[in-house]
PALUM-400788 format. One record per residue (C-alpha): residue in one letter; x negated, y negated, z negated. Coordinates in steps of 0.25 Angstrom, whole numbers, plus 5000, padded with zeros to 4 digits. Layout:
BEGIN
+------+------+------+------+
: resn :   xx :   yy :   zz :
+------+------+------+------+
:    a :    X :    Y :    Z :
...
+------+------+------+------+
REM end
This chain:
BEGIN
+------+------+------+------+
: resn :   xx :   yy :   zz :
+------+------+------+------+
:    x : 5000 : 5000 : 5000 :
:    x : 4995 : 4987 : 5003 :
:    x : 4996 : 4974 : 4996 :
:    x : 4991 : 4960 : 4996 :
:    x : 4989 : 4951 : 4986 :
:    x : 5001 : 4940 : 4985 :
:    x : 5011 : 4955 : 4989 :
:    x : 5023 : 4954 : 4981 :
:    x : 5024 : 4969 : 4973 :
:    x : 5034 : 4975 : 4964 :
:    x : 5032 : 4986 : 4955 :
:    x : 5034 : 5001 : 4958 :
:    x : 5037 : 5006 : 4941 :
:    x : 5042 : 4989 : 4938 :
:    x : 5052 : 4978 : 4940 :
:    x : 5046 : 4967 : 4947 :
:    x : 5037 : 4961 : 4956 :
:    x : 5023 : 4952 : 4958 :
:    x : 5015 : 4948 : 4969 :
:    x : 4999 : 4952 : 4969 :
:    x : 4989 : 4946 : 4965 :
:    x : 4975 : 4952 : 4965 :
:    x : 4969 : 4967 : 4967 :
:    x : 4964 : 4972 : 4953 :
:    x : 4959 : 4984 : 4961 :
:    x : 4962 : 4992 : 4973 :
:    x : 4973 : 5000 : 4965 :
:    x : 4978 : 4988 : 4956 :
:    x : 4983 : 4973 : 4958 :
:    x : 4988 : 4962 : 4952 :
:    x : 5001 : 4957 : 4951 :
:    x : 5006 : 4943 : 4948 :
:    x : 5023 : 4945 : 4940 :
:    x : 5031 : 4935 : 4942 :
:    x : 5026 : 4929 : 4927 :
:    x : 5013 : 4927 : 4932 :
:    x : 5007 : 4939 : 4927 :
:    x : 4996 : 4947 : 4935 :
:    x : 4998 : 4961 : 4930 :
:    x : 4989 : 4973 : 4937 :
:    x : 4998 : 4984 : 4947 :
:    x : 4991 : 4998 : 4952 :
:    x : 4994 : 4994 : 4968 :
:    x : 5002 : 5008 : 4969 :
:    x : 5015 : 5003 : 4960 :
:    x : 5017 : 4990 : 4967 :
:    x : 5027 : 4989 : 4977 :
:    x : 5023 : 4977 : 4989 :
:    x : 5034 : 4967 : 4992 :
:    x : 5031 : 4964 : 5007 :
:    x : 5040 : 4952 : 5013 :
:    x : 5032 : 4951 : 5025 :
:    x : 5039 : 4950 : 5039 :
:    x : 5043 : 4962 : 5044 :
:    x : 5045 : 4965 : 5060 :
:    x : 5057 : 4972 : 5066 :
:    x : 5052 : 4986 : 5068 :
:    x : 5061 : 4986 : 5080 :
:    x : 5053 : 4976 : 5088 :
:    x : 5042 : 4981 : 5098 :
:    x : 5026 : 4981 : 5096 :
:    x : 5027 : 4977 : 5080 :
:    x : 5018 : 4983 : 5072 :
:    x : 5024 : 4987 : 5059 :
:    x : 5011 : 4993 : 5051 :
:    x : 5011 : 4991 : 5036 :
:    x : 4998 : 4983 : 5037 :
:    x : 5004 : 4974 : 5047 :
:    x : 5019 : 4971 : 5041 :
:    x : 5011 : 4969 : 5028 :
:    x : 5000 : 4959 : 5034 :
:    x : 5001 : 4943 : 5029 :
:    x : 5010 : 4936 : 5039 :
:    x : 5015 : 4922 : 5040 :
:    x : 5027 : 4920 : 5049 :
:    x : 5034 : 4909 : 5056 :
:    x : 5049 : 4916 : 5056 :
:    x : 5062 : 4909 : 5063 :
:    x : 5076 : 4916 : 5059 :
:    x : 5087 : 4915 : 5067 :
:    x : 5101 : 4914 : 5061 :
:    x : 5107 : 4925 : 5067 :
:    x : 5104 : 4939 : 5071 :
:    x : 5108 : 4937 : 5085 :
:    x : 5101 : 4927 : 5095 :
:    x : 5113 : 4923 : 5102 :
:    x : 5118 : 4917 : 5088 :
:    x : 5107 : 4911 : 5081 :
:    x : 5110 : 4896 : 5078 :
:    x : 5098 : 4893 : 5068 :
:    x : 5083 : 4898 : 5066 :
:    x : 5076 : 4897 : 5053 :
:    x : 5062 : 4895 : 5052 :
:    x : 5053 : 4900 : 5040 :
:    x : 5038 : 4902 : 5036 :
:    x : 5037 : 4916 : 5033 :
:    x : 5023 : 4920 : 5023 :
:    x : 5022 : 4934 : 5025 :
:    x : 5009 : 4933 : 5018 :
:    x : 5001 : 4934 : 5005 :
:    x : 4997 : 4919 : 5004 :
:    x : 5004 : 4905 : 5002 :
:    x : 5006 : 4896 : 5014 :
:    x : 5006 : 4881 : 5014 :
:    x : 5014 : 4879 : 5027 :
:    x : 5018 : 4866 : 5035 :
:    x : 5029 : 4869 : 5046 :
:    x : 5032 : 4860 : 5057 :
:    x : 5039 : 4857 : 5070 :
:    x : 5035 : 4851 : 5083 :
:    x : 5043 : 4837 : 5084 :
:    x : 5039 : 4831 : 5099 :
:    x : 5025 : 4830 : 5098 :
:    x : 5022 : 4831 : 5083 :
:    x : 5025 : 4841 : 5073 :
:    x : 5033 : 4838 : 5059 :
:    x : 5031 : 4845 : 5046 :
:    x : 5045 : 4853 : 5042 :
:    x : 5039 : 4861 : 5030 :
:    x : 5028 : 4863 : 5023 :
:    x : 5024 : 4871 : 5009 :
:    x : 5018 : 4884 : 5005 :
:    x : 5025 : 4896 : 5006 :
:    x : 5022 : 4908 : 4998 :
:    x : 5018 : 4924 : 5001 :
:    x : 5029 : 4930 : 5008 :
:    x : 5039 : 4921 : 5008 :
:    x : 5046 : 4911 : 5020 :
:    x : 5051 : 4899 : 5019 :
:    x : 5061 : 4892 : 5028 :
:    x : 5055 : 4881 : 5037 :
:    x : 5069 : 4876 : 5046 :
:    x : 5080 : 4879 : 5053 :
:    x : 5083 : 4875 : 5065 :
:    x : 5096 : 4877 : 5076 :
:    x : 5094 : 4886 : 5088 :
:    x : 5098 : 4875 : 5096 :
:    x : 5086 : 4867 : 5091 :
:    x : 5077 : 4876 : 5091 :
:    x : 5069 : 4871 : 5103 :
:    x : 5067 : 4857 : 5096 :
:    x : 5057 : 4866 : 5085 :
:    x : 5048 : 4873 : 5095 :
:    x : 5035 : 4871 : 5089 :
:    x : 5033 : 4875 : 5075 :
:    x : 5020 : 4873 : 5067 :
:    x : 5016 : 4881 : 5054 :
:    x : 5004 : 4877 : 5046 :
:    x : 4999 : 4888 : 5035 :
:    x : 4989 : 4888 : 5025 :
:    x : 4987 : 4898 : 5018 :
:    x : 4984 : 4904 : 5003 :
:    x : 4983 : 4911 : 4990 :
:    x : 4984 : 4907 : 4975 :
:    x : 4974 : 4916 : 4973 :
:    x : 4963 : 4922 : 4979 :
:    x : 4964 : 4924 : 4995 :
:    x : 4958 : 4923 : 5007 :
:    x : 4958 : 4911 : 5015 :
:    x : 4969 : 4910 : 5027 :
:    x : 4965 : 4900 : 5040 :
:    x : 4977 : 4889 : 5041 :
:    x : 4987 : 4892 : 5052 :
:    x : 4993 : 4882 : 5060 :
:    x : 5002 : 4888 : 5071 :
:    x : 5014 : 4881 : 5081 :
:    x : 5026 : 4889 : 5085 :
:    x : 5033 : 4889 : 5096 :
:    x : 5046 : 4892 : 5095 :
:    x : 5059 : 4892 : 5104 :
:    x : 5071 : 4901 : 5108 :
:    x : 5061 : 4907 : 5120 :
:    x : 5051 : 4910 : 5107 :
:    x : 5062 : 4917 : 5099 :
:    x : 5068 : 4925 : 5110 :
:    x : 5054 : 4930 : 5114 :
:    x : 5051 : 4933 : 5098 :
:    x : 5055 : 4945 : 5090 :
:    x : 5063 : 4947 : 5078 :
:    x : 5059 : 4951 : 5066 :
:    x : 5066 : 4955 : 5054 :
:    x : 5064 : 4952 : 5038 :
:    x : 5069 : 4952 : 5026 :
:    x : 5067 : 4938 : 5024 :
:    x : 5076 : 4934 : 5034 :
:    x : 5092 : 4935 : 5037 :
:    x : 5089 : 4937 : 5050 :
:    x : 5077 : 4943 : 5061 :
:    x : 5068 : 4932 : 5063 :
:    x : 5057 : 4928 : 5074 :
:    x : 5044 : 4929 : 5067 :
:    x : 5032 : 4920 : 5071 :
:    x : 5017 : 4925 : 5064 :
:    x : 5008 : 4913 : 5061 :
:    x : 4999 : 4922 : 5053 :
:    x : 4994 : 4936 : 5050 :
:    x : 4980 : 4937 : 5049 :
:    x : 4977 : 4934 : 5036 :
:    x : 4968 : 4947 : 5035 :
:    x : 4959 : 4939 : 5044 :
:    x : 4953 : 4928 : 5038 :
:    x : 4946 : 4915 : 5047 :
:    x : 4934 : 4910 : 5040 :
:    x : 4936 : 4895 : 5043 :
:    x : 4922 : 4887 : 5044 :
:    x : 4918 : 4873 : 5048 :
:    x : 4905 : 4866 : 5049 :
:    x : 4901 : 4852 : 5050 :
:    x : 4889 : 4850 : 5056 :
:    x : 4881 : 4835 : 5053 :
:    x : 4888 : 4829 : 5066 :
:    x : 4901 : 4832 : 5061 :
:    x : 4899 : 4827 : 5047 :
:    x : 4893 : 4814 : 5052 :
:    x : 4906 : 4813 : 5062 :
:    x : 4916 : 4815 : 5050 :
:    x : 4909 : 4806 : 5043 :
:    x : 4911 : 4793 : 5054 :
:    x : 4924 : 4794 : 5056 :
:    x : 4932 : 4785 : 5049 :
:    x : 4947 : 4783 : 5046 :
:    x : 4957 : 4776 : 5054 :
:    x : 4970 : 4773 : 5058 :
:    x : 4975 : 4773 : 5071 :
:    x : 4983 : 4760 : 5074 :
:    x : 4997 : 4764 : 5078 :
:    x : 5004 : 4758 : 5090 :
:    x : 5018 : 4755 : 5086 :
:    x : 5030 : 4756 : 5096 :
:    x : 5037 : 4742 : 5095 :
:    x : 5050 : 4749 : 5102 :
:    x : 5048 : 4763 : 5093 :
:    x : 5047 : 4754 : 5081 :
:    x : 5058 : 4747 : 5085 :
:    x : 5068 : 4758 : 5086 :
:    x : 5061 : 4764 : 5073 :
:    x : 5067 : 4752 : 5066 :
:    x : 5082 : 4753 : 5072 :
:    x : 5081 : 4765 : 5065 :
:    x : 5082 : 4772 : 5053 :
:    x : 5082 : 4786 : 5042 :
:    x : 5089 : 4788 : 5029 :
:    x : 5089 : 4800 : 5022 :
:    x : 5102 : 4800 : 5011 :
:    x : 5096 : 4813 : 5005 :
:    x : 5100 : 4810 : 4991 :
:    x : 5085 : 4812 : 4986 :
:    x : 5080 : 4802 : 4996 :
:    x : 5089 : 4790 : 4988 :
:    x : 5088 : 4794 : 4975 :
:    x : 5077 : 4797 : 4965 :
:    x : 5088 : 4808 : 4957 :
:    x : 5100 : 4813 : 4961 :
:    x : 5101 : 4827 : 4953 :
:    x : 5113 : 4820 : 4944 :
:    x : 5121 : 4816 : 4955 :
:    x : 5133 : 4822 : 4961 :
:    x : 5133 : 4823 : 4975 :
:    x : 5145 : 4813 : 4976 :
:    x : 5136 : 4802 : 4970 :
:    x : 5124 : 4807 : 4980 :
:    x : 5136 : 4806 : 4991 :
:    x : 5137 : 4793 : 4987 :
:    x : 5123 : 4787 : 4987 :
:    x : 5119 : 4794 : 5000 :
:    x : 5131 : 4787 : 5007 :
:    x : 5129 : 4774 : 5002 :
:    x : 5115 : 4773 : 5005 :
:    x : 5120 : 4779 : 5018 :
:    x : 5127 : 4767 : 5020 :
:    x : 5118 : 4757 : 5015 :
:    x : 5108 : 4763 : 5025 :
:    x : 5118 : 4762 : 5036 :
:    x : 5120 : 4746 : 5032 :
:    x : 5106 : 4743 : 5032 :
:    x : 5105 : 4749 : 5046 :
:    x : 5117 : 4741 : 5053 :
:    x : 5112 : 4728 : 5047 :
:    x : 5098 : 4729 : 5050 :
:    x : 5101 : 4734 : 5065 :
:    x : 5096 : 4750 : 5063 :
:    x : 5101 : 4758 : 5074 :
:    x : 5099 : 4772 : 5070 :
:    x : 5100 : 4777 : 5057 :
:    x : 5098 : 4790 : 5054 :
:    x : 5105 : 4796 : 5041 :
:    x : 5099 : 4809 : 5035 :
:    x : 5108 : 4815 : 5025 :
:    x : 5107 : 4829 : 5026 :
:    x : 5117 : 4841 : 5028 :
:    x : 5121 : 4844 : 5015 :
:    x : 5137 : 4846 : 5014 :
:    x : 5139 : 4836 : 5023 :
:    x : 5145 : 4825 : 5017 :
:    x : 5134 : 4814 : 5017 :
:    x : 5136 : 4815 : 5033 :
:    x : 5151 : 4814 : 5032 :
:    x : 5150 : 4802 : 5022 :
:    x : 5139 : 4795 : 5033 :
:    x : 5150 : 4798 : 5044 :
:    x : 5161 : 4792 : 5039 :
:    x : 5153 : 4780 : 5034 :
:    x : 5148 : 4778 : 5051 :
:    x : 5163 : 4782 : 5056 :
:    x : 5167 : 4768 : 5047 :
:    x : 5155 : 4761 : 5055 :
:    x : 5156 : 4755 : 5069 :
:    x : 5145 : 4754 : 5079 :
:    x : 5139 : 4766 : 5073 :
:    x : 5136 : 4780 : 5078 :
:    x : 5131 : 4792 : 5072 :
:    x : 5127 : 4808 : 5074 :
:    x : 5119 : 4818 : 5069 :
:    x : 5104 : 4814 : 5068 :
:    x : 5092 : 4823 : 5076 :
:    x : 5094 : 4838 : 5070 :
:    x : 5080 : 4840 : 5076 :
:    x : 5076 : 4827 : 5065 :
:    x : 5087 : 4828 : 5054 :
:    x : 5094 : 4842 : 5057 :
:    x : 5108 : 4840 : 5052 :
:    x : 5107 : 4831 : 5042 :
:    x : 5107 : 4816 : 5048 :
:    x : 5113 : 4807 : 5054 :
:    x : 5110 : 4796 : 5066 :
:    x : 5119 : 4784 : 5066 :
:    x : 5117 : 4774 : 5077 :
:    x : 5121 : 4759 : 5074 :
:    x : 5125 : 4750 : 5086 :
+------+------+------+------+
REM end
């Protein structure tokens, strides 16, 4: 039987489970319990707890060897929300750890040129987190995802090289891909690896020779002047955000019921939206959220008692559902 230290075990004669530590010998290890405590396990009445991603068996040229299944993985995993193509509305995406070390991750999509941070955080051994979900109709305007990993141990390990990998992902990508199957998840999934060789370990070196040192040294800090658009600033200024989440206007709101949040959301709604008319704003974009919908009913019927106003749903690819873009004329 083999196992890792960071596995997950439970106890072949006891109630319980902990997660390994260190080798005491070839027969014996340690084992952290949920209290803290390291106590010492002969190998043979431990029982491993594997969560890694498990492939269909029914799909062709996968190789389902023990030493392969059980192997550090990390996983890029999109889930649709139904089992049949044909009737998939949504796709979830998550960060799967299928390995014994701690990630620190950044997540981001391709927005025109330039990428924007989503989600970032450290995830732990073998677990996932959830990153977004978007509609299947809105799916091509997320094509290129970007996943940053560094990876480590708190405790003795050995060193991983950073990743850095760009996804490209469509419906074309999807129909291509395979699905996999996995406790983990309601439904099959498509399965991305974005590393697995953690047996093999890069020796990173770098040298800097008397040039390189007196190059570094002569370069000086500067900041590039920046051109401004007179017509971008322009409409920059006929426009403007407000974001009436409640923990955006007040310090505390934990003794308030959620008519009196109601109530301060609106009225600075319509604050906001007074400013705006008198000091000639065109757009104004209001973020309120989903919710139960009553912020954006209140918001509608203040605009319906308005003329020479018009309003819709903001950008879902910017907002998702939870704005709203008012147009004053």
């Amino acid at each position: 039987m083999k196992l890792r230290i960071g596995d997950t075990v439970s106890f072949l004669n006891e109630v319980g489970q902990g997660t390994i530590t260190r080798f005491k010998d070839k027969d014996t290890v340690f084992v952290e319990m949920p209290d803290g405590f390291e106590i010492p396990y002969l190998i043979k009445k431990l029982v491993p707890i594997h969560t890694e991603l498990i492939m269909n068996p029914e799909v062709e040229n996968l190789d389902l060897v023990v030493e392969n299944v059980l192997s550090d993985s990390v996983y890029f995993i999109i889930e649709p929300d139904h089992e049949m193509p044909m009737l998939v509305t949504d796709y979830k995406f998550y960060l799967f750890n299928s390995s014994s070390y701690n990630i620190s991750f950044t997540y981001s999509v391709k927005d025109e040129e330039y990428f924007q941070t989503l989600k970032h955080g450290e995830l732990g051994p073998y677990q996932k987190i959830y990153l977004r979900q978007v509609k299947k109709n809105f799916l091509k305007e997320f094509v290129f995802h970007k996943i940053d990993c560094l990876f480590f141990k708190n405790m003795h390990y050995k060193i991983q090289a950073p990743i850095s990998e760009i996804l490209h992902v469509n419906e074309k990508t999807l129909t291509q891909s395979n699905l996999l199957t996995h406790d983990e998840f309601n439904f099959s999934v498509y399965a991305f690896i974005l590393k697995d060789d953690f047996a093999e370990i890069k020796k990173v070196e770098q040298t800097l020779n008397h040039e390189d040192i007196t190059r570094l040294k002569s370069i000086k800090e500067f900041k590039q002047p920046q051109k401004k658009s007179v017509a971008k600033q322009r409409i920059k200024d006929l426009t403007k955000e407000i974001d009436l989440h409640i923990e955006e206007l007040i310090d505390s709101h934990s003794s308030l019921t959620n008519g009196q949040i109601l109530a301060i959301q609106t009225e600075r709604f319509e604050k906001e939206l007074r400013y705006a008319i008198n000091n000639g704003i065109k757009k104004l974009i209001v973020i309120h959220g989903v919710g139960n919908g009553k912020l954006k009913a209140e918001i509608a019927d203040i605009l319906n008692s308005i003329e020479d106003v018009t309003f819709y749903d903001a950008s879902y690819k910017n907002y998702g559902f939870g704005a709203t873009e008012i147009l004053i004329h």
